[in-house]
C-alpha positions in Angstrom: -6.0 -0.7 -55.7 -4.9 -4.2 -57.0 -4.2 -6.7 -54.7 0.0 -7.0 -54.6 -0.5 -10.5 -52.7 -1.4 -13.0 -55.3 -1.6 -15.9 -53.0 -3.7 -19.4 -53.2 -6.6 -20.0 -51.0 -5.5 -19.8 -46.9 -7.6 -22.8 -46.4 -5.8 -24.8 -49.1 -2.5 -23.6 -47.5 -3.3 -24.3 -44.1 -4.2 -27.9 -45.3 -1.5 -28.5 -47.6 1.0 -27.3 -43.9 -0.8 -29.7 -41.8 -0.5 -32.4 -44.7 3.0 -32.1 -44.9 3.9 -31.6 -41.0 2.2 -34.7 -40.1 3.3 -36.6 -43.8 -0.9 -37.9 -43.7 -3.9 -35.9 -45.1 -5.8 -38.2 -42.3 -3.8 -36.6 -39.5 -4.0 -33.3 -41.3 -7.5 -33.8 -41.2 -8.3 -34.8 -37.5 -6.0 -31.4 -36.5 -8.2 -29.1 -39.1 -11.5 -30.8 -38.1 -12.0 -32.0 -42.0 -12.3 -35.0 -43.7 -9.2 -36.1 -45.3 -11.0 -36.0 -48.6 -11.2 -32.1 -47.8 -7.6 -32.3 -47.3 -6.7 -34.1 -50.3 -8.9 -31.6 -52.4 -7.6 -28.7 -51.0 -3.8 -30.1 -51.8 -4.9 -31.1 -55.8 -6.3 -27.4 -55.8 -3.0 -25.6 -54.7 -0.7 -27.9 -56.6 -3.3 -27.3 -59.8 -2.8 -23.1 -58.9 1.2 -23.4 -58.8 1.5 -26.1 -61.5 3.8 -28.1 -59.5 3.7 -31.7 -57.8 4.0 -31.0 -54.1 3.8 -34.5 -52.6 4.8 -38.1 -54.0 2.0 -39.9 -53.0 2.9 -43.6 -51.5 0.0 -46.0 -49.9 0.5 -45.1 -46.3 2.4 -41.9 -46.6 2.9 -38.4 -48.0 6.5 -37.5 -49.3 7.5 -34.0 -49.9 8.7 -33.1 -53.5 11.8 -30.7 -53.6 8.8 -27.8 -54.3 7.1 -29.0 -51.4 9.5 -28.9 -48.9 10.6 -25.4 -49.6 6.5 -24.5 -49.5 6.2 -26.3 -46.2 9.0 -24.7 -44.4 7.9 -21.0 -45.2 4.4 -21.5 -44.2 5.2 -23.4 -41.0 7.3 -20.4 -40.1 4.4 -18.0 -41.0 1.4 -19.4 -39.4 4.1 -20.1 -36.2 4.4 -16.1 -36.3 0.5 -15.5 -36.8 0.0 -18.1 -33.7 2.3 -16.5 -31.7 1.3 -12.8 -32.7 -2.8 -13.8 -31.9 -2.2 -15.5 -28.5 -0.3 -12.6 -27.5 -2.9 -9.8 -28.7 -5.2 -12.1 -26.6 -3.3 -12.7 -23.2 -3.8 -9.7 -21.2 -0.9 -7.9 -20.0 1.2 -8.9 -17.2 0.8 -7.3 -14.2 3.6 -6.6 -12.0 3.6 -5.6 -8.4 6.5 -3.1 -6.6 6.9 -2.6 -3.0 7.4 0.8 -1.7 8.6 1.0 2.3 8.5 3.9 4.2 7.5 5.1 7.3 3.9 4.7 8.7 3.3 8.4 9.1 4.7 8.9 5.6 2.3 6.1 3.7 -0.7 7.1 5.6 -0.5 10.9 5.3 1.2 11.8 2.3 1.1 8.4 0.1 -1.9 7.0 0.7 -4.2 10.1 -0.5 -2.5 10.0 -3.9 -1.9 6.3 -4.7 -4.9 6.8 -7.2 -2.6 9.0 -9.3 0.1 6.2 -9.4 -2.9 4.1 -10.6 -4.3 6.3 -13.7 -0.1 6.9 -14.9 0.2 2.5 -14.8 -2.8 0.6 -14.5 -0.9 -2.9 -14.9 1.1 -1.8 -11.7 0.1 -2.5 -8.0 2.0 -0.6 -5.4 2.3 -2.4 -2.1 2.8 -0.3 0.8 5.3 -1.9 3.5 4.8 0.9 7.1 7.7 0.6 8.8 10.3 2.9 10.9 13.3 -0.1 10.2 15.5 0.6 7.2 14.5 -2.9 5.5 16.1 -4.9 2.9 15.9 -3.3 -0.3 16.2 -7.1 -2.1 13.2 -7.5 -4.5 11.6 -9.4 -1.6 11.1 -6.9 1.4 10.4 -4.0 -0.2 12.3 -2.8 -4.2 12.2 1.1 -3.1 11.6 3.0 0.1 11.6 6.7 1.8 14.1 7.1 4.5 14.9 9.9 6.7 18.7 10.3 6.6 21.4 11.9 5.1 21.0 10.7 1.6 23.9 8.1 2.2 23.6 4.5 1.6 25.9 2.4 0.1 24.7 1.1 -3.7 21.9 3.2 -3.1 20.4 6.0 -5.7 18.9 8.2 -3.1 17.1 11.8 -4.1 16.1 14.3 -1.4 12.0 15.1 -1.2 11.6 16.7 1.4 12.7 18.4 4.7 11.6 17.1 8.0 11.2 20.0 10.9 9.7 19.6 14.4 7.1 21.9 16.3 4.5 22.2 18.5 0.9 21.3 17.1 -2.5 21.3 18.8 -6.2 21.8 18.1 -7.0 25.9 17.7 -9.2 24.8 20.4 -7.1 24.5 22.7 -6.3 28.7 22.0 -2.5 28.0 23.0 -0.3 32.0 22.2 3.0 30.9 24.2 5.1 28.3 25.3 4.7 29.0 28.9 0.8 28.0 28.7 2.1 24.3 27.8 2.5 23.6 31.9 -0.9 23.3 31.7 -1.5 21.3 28.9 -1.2 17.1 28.1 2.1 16.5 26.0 1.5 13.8 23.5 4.9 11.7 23.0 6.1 9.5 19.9 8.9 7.3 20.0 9.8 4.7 17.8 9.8 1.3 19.1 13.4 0.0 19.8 15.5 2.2 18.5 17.8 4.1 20.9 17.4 7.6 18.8 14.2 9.4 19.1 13.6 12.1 15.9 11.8 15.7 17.7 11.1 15.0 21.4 9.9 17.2 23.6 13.3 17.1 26.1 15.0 18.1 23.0 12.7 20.8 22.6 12.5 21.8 26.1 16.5 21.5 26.0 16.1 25.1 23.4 12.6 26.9 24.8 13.1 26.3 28.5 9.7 27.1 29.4 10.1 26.8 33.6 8.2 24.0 35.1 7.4 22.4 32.0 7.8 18.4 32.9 8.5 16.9 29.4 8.3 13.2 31.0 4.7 13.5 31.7 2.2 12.7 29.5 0.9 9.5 26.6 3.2 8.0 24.8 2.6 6.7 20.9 4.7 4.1 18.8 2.7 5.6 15.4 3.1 9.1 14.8 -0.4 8.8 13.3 -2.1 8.2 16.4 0.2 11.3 18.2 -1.7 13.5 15.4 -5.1 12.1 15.7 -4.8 12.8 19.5 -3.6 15.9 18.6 -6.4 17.0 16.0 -8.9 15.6 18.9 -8.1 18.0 21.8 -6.4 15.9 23.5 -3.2 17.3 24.0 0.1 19.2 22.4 1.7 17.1 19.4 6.1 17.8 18.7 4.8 16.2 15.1 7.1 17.4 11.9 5.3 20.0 10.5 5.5 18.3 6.6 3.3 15.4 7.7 0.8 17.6 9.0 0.8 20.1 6.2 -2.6 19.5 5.1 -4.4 20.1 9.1 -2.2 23.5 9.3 -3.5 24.5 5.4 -7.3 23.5 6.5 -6.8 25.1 10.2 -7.5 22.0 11.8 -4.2 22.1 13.4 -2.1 24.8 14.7 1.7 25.4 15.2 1.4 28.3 17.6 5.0 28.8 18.5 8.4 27.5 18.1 11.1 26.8 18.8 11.6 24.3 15.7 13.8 21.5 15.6 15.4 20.4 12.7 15.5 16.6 11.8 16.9 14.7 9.1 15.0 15.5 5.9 13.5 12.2 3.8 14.9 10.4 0.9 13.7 8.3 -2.1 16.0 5.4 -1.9 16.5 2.2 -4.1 19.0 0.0 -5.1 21.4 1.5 -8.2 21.4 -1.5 -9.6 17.4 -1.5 -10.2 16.7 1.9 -10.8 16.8 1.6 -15.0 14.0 -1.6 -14.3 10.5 -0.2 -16.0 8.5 -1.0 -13.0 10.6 0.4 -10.3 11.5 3.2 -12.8 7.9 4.5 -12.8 7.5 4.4 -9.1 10.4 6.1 -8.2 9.5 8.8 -11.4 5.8 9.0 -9.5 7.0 9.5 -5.9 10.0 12.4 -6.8 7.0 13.8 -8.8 4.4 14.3 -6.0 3.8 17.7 -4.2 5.9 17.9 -1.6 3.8 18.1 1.7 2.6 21.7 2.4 3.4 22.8 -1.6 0.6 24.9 -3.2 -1.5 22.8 -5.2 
């Protein structure tokens, strides 16, 4: 196939641009690494292949012709595109970091196993995990999206359910518990979120529907992480109230047990973040990832 560019020499091109940016082939030259006899060859060649005088040539200085100037202009504008094109092909890709807050049982047993999968979808992406029971700032500075347990109402807030949050007994098949009268003789383990003067799935409230006689629901270690409740838990130690979605994968693999009821519903968890962000790429593919995870205890 013939060649449809019929252009002059790049190298007599790129000398004849730097000649007339800097109005000196010695200037030209130190920028090109030449001699500015190169660069004064180079120029007589191209103005020999167009047949046109593109430089008046005066004792200290080089002066554009009308040609000249019109030549200069276009191929300033082209090699600025092909500079700007290469150092952009070799700049590597911006990385850019979200935060995702949400409770500490909810990072470290359903996240945290499945961050990988986040990874593989947008490798330029870094999820940071912020564990925390307090509602935070949603401001681009605490944390851009989190999972809350709640109603699904918060002002200037896109929220989606994910899943529902139910309480119940849990222990190790060990401990061969059948009914809710055999818990009198068995440790309670406690949670309770630090500070807050509302306690999700205690065992008083549970007590409050099985009213097992002589059960004392005040008795017993207390935990501020519900992770540590349900290590104690798959260690013997004692009777969990854990919700039964973060321990889905202990009761599939029979390393935990929920041998009786009653169950206590709580308030199911959210994906939450700010309306205003949700269209922005970055915080777009996280939320996309989380509302496309397995809900805990879903077939895989």
């Amino acid at each position: 196939m013939a060649n449809l560019r019929q252009l002059p020499p790049l190298a007599a091109l790129r000398a004849f641009e730097a000649a007339a940016r800097h109005c000196s082939a010695k200037l030209a030259a130190n920028e090109l690494s030449v001699t500015p006899t190169a660069i004064s060859h180079q120029v007589r060649q191209l103005e020999d292949s167009l047949g046109v005088a593109l430089f008046i040539r005066q004792p200290r200085q080089l002066v554009l012709t009308p040609q000249g100037r019109e030549l200069q202009a276009v191929l300033s504008e082209s090699f600025n595109a092909m500079a700007n094109a290469v150092a952009r092909l070799r700049a590597p890709p911006e990385r850019t970091a979200i935060t995702l807050s949400a409770t500490p049982a909810v990072a470290a047993r359903w996240l945290l196993p499945r961050v990988s999968t986040l990874r593989a979808l947008h490798p330029r992406l870094d999820l940071r995990i912020h564990a925390s029971h307090d509602a935070v700032p949603l401001d681009g500075i605490t944390a851009d999206i989190a999972i809350r347990y709640g109603r699904g109402q918060w002002p200037g807030m896109v929220s989606e359910k994910l899943f529902d949050n139910v309480f119940a007994p849990a222990c190790s098949p060990a401990l061969k518990l059948r009914r809710p009268g055999e818990l009198v003789r068995q440790t309670l383990l406690h949670f309770e979120v630090p500070g807050s003067k509302t306690q999700p799935g205690t065992w008083p409230e549970w007590q409050q529907e099985a009213l097992v006689p002589g059960l004392d629901v005040s008795a017993g270690p207390v935990f501020s992480d519900e992770t540590h409740t349900v290590s104690a838990a798959l260690q013997g130690q004692g009777v969990a109230l854990v919700s039964l979605a973060l321990i889905a994968d202990e009761l599939r693999a029979g390393n935990l047990v929920q041998p009786f009821g009653p169950r206590l519903p709580g308030l199911p968890f959210h994906l939450v973040c700010p309306e205003a962000r949700r269209a922005e790429p970055a915080v777009a593919a996280v939320f996309e990832w989380v509302r496309g995870l397995q809900p805990p205890g879903a077939a895989t």
